[in-house]
C-alpha positions in Angstrom: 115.1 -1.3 24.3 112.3 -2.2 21.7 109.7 -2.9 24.7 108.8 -0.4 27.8 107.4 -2.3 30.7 106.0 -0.1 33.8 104.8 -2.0 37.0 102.3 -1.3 39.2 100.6 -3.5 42.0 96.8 -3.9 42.9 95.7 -5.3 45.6 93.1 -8.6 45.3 89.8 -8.4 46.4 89.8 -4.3 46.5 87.4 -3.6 43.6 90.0 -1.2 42.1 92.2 -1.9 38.7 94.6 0.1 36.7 93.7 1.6 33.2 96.2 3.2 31.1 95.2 5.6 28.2 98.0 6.5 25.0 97.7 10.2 24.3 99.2 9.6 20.5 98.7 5.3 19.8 100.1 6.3 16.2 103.7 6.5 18.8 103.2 3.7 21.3 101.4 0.6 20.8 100.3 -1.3 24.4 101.6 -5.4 23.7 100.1 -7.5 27.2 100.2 -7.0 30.8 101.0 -10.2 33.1 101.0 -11.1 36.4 104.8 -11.2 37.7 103.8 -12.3 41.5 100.7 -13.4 43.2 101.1 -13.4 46.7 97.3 -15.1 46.4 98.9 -18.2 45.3 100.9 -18.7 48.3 98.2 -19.4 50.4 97.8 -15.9 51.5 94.5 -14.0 53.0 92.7 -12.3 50.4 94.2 -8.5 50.4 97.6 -9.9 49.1 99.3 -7.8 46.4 99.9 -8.7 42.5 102.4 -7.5 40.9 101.1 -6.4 36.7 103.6 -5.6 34.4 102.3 -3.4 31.6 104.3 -4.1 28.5 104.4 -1.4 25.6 106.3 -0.7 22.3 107.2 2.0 19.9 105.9 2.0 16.9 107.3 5.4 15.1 109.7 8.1 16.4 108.3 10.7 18.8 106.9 11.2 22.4 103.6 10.9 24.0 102.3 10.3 27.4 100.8 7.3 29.0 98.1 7.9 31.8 97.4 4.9 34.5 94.5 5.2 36.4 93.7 3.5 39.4 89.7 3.3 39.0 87.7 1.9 41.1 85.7 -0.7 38.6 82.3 -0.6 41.0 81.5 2.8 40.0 84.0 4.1 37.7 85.6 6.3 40.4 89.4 7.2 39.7 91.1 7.3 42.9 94.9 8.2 41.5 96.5 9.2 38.4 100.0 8.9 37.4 101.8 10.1 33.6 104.8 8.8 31.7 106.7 10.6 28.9 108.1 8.4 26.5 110.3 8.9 24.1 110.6 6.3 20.9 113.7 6.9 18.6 114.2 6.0 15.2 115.4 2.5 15.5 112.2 2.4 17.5 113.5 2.1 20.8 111.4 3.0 23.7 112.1 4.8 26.9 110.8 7.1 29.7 111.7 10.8 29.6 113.0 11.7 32.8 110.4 14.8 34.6 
């Protein structure tokens, strides 16, 4: 697949959002996120989730990592951390790396 997408969920009105960093970007190039669901918009109490899609591509063959971060954007406090090996191929492809 020439895009990776990873999903994570926040939840609204918590002052905390997710940062990713790209150990090589000369590998993997971050494209957009979007939101796929805001439960917000139904008419939900604030707390709801929101579903983010993070949306990355490959941009020459190797691996790296991707870090997300939940951080808490108040103070700068990082609550969580999570990594993804990715893999892109020569036809520039893009997939995770199994741990």
């Amino acid at each position: 697949m020439k895009k990776l997408e990873i999903t994570y969920e926040i939840t609204a009105g918590i002052p905390f959002k997710w940062e990713y960093e790209i150990k090589d970007k000369s590998i993997v190039k971050f494209i957009k996120n979007y939101v796929v669901k805001d439960y917000n918009e139904e008419g939900a109490l604030c707390g709801a989730p929101v579903i983010i899609n993070y949306v990355f591509k490959g941009l020459m063959e190797g691996e790296t990592t991707i870090i997300f971060k939940l951080v808490n954007f108040a103070d700068n406090y990082e609550t969580k951390r999570e990594k993804y090996k990715v893999k892109v191929d020569k036809d520039l492809n893009i997939s995770l790396i199994e741990n």
